[in-house]
C-alpha positions in Angstrom: -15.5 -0.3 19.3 -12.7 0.4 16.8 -9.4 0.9 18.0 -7.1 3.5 15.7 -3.9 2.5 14.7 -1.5 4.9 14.1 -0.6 4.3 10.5 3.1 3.4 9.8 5.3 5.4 7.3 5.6 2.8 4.1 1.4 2.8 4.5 1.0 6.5 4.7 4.2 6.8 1.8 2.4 4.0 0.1 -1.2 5.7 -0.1 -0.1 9.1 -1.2 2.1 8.4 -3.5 -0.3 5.6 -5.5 -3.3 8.8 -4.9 -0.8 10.9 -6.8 0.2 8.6 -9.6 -2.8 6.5 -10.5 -4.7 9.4 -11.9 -7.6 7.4 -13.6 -9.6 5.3 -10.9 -8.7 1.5 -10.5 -11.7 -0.8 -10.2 -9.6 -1.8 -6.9 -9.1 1.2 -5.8 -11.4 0.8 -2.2 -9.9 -2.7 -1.9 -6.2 -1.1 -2.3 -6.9 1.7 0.4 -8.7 -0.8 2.7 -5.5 -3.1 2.7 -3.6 -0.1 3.5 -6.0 1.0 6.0 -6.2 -2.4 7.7 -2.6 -3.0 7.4 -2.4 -5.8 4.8 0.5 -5.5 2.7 0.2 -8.9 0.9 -3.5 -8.0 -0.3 -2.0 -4.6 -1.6 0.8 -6.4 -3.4 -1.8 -9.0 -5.2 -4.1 -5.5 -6.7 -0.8 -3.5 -7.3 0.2 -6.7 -9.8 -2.3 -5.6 -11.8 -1.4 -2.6 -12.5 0.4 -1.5 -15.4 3.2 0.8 -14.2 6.3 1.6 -15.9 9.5 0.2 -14.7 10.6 3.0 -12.7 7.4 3.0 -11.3 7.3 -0.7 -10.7 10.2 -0.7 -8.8 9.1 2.6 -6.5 6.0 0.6 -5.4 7.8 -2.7 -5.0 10.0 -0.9 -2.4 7.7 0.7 -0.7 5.3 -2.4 -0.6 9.3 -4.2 0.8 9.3 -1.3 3.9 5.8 -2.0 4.4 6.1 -5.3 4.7 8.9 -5.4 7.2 7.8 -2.9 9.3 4.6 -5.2 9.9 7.1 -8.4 10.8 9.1 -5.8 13.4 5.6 -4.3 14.3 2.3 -6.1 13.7 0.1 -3.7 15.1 1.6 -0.4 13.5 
């Protein structure tokens, strides 16, 4: 049986704001929303290097992927 997770802030943040932004599909787009979904912020960082965002840009994900990444070290399970 699956157990839900409640999903943490930088993951919910995380997943809107890339479904906002990335208006043409990526060909990793269900493997980018499946690391989110299972809580794998290092597999989300290795697609989102491929991505050409601008600087600005660049930087908003990287901190967001940064929160995400230390809420899972405070919180594995969030």
């Amino acid at each position: 049986m699956l157990r839900a997770t409640p999903a943490s802030a930088g993951r919910v943040s995380l997943l809107r704001w890339l479904r906002r932004q990335l208006a043409q599909p990526l060909p990793a787009r269900e493997r980018l929303e499946a690391a989110v979904v299972n809580n794998d912020p290092g597999e989300a960082r290795r697609l989102l290097a491929r991505v050409e965002f601008s600087e600005a840009q660049r930087r908003h994900v990287e901190g967001l992927l940064d929160a995400w990444e230390r809420e899972v070290r405070v919180r594995p399970d969030a």
